[in-house]
N, C-alpha and C positions, 0 to 999 in steps of 0.2 A: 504494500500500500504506500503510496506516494502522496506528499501533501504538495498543496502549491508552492512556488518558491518565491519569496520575497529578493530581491536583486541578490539571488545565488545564494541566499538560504530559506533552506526548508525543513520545519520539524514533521519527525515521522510520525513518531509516538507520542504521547497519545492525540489521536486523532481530534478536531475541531469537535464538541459538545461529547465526546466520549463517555463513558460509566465503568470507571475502573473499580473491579472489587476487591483489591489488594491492600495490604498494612505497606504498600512495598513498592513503588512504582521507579523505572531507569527509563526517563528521557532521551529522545534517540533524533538528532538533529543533524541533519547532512548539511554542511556548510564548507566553504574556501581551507584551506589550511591556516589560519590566521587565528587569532584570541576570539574564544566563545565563550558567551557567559550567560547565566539564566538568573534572574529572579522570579521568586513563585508568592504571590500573594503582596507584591508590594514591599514583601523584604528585603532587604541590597541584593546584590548584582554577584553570584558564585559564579568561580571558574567549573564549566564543565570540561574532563576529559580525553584525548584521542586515540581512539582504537580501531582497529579494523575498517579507516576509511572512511570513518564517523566520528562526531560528537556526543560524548555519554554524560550524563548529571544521573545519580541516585538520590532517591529521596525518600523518607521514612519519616514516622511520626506525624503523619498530617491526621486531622479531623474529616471525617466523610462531612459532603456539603459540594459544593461549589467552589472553584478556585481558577487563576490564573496564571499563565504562565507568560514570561516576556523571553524572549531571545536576542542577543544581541553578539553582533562579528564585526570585529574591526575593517575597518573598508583596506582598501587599496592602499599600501603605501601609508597605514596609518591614520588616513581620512576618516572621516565620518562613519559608525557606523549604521548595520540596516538592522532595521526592531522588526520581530516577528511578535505577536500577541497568540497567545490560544487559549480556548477555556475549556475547562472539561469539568465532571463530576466523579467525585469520591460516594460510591454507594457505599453506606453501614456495614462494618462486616457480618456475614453471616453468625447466628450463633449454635452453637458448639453444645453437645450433650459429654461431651469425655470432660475427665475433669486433669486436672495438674495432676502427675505420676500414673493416670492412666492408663493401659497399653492400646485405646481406641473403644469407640462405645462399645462393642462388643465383645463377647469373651467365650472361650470353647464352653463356659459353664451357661451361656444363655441360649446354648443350640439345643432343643430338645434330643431324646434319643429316641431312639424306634428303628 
């Protein structure tokens, strides 16, 4: 999935109005070889990092709800750079019947026999 590109950058992930349902989301922004950086929610401006051809930010700890994200790559030669916006949503996480030291709801003692 490809997003549109703003004057040669483009975020992949996640997608314009998305519904992530993770504790856990990496930001995945194809841009220039050049300084990338994200702020999410109006917070300052973090360096994301380069791998594989791409630009990566991880993020954790956020509130389900609604959120933003800004991107920004230094232009040419140090110039100005280009702002990407995107919004998406953080759905609630699902809830969970195991409990902490759990080995998962289930247990060979809740399989009847027969």
């Amino acid at each position: 999935m490809r997003a549109e590109a703003v004057e040669g950058v483009a975020m992949i992930y996640p997608g314009e109005g998305e519904v992530l349902d993770s504790s856990r989301c990496r930001f995945l922004i194809d841009a220039p070889d050049r300084r990338v950086e994200i702020a999410i929610d109006g917070e300052g401006w973090r360096s994301c990092r380069r791998g594989g051809g791409y630009w990566w930010f991880d993020w954790a700890g956020f509130e389900p709800g609604r959120h933003q994200a800004l991107v920004r790559c230094e232009g040419p030669r140090g110039g100005e750079d280009s702002i990407l916006s995107r919004r998406f949503l953080v759905a609630p996480a699902p809830e969970t019947t195991a409990r902490r030291g759990d080995r998962g709801a289930c247990s060979w003692k809740s399989i009847p026999s027969g």
